[in-house]
Structure formats: structure tokens, C-alpha cells
N, C-alpha and C positions, 0 to 999 in steps of 0.2 A: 795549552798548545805546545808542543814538542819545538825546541830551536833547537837550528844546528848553525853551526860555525864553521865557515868554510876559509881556510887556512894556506893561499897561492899565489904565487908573485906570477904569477901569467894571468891576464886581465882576461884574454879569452875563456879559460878555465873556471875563475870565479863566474864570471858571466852565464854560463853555460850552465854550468852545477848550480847555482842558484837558482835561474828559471826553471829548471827542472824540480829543486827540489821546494819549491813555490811551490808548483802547479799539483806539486803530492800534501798537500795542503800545511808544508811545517815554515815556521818564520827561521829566517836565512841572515845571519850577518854575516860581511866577508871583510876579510883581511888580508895586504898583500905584504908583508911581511913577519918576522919570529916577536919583535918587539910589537907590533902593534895587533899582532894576535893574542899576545900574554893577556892586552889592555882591555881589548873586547872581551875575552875570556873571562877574566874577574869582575867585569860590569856585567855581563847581560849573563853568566854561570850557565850557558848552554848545556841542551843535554846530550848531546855529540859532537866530536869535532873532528873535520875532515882534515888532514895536515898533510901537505907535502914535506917530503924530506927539505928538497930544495930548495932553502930561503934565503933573504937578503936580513941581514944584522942578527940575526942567530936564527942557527938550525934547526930543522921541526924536529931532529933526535934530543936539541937541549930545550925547546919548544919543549917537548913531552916530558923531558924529566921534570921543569917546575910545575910543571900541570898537575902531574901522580905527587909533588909534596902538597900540594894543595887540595885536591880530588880523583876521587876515581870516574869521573867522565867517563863517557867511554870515546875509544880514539879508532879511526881511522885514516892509515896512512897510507899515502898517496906516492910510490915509489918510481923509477926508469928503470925498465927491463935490466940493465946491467947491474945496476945497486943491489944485488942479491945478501952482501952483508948487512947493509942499512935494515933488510928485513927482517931482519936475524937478529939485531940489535933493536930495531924498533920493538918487536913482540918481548924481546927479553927485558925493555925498559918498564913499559906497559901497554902497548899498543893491543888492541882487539881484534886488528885484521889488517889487513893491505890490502892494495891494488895497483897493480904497474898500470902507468902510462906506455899506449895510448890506451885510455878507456870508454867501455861503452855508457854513459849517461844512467842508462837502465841496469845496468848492472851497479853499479855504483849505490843507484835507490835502489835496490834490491837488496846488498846486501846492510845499507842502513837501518833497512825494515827488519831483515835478521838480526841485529844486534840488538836492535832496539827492542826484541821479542825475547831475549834472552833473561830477561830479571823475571818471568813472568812461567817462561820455560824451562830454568835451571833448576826449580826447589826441586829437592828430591824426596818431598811433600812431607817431611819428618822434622819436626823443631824440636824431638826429643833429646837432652844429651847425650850424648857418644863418651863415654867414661873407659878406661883402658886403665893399665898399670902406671906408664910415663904420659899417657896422653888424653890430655881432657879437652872435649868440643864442646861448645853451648851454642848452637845456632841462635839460640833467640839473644843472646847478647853478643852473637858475632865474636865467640873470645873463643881461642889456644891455649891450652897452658900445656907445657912440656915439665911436670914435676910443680916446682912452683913458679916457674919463669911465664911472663906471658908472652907469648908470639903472636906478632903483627904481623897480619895477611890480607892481602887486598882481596875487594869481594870476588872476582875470580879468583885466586886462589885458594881461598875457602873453602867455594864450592866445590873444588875440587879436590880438594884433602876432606873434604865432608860424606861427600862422593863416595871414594876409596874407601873412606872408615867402615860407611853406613854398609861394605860391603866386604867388612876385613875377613881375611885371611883368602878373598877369590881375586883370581886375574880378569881384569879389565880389560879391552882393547884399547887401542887408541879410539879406536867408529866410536865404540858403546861411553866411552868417557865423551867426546864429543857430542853424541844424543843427549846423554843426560845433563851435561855442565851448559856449553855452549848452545845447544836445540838443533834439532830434527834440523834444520833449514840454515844449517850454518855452511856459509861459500867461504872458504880457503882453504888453507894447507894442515894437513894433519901433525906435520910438526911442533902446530902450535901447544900442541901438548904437551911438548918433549922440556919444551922453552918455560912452561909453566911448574911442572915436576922439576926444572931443575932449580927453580927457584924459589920453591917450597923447602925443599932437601935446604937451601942456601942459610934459610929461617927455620928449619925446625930441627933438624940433627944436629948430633953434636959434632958429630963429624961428613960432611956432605959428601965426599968423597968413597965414603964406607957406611950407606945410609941404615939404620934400623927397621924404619917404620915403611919406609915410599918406600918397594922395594921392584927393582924392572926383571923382567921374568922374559929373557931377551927372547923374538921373533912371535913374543906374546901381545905384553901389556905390560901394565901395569898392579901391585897390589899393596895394601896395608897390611905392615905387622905390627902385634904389641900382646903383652900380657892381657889378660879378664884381670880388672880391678879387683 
């Protein structure tokens, strides 16, 4: 059975999101703080977590970074209309999506079920390796190598420099990157793209500023370049 972790210092809100997301048949632990979400988090190792930014004894932005040193969960966070950085900073930690407060209950399980469809809807059905001049893929062992260095990428960003390869040398959109990585049924911003290419470029160029391989093809997409091995 699917657990999620619901991560809110407003008792209303855990209360709420919980019975809700009961009644969608997934078991529910709740926490009203960053220290005592960590706790639940590494006992019961849910398989989403709903995190508001706003916590008491630490933040759901430092909430999330020991989470991503420890797993890729997947994370949904819980922002105030005016935190427009915090959102920006969440996805670029590792966050999978957001949703400002106030929100509607059912949107919320709506987009849990999207996320939670996304390991299922992202293969881009090829576990063949991707072999290049500097850049080597193996999906089935999940590994990068850049020459002989290996680069560490979280399973979204994988897929999405897997993405790209399995389609080097054409431009991508933001939508068609979003279909294929994220799924058909993914609720947010298309930014989050932007947030993930740059943090790829961060891991795998040598110089991220002046990228080789990710390359933006402005009012386009996105594409991969590199040598035929």
C-alpha cells in the first residue's frame, strides 16, 4: 500500500489532507514540524511527501535537502502565494511539484496520483545504452559517465538527460520533455524544466555556463549534442 507523509504545522491542514487522502485508500502519517517529519520520514520511508515550506524547528526547504541526501522520494510542496522564490528554490533542491495555499483537497490528490504515475510513465521504453564520444548512458545501471568520471543524477534527472540523448541532435519542447519525463497528466509549471536542465548542465559539463551537450535552442527547447562514438 502506497504511504504518504504529510508534513504541516497547521493541525487544520494535516487533518484535512489526511482524511482525504485516507479515503483515496493510501496510509497517511502526519507531522507538525521539520524535526519531527525527518523522524517519521526515516521510520516509516514513505513513498511521497507532502511538505509545507513553512515549519517550526527547521524549514521544509532544509526539510528537503536531508531527504534528497538520503532518498529520492518523491516531494510535494506546499507553498503561500507570495513564496514565489521558495518555489523556485524548492524544485531546484529536489522538489517534484508544488501547490500554493489555499488549496483544493482534490487537486492536491490529483496531483499526488500524477506523480505517483510518473516511474511508470517516464521510461522512454529503451534500456539500451546511449554511447556518444564524451558521454556514456546505461539505463539499466542508472550510470553517466562524462569520459571517465561518473556523474550522479537523480532519477528525474536521468530521465531526462536520457530523454534528450535517446533524441540527440533534435529540439525538444518544454510540453514534449514534460510528456515523455514527467507524464501526460502532469499539474504544474513548465518551468520545472528549466530548474532541472540547469542542474544537470551543473553535473555534467565541464563548464555549465558554456554547456556542450544540454544545449537551449532559445524560443524552442531543448537538445543533446555530442560526438557518434
Amino acid at each position: 500500500m502506497t504511504t504518504i507523509l504529510v508534513v504541516d504545522d497547521e493541525a487544520n491542514i494535516r487533518s484535512l489532507v489526511g482524511a482525504y487522502l485516507e479515503a483515496e485508500g493510501y496510509t497517511v502519517h502526519l507531522a507538525a514540524d521539520g524535526p519531527g517529519g525527518l523522524a517519521v520520514f526515516r521510520r516509516y520511508k514513505p513513498d511521497l511527501v507532502v511538505l509545507d515550506v513553512m515549519l517550526p524547528g527547521m524549514d521544509g526547504l532544509e526539510v528537503l535537502q536531508q531527504m534528497r541526501r538520503e532518498s529520492e522520494v518523491y516531494v510535494l510542496m506546499l507553498t503561500a502565494r507570495s513564496e514565489e522564490a521558495d518555489r523556485v528554490v524548492g524544485l531546484t533542491v529536489g522538489a517534484d511539484d508544488y501547490l500554493t495555499k489555499p488549496f483544493s483537497p482534490r487537486e492536491l490528490v490529483a496531483r499526488i496520483k500524477a506523480i505517483l504515475r510518473r516511474g511508470r510513465s517516464a521510461s522512454t521504453g529503451d534500456d539500451a545504452p546511449l554511447v556518444f564520444a564524451h558521454v556514456h548512458i546505461d539505463p539499466q545501471r542508472h550510470q553517466v559517465r562524462r569520459g571517465t568520471e561518473n556523474i550522479a543524477l537523480t532519477a528525474l534527472e536521468f530521465k531526462l538527460l536520457q530523454t534528450l540523448a535517446t533524441y540527440a541532435g533534435m529540439v525538444l519542447s518544454r510540453e514534449q520533455l514534460i510528456e515523455r519525463v514527467w507524464g501526460y497528466d502532469f499539474y504544474g509549471d513548465e518551468r520545472v524544466v528549466d530548474v532541472h536542465i540547469g542542474r544537470i548542465r551543473q553535473k555534467l559539463e565541464a563548464d555549465a555556463a558554456n554547456p556542450r551537450h544540454v544545449l537551449t535552442v532559445r524560443g524552442v527547447g531543448y537538445k543533446f549534442e555530442d560526438d557518434p562514438a
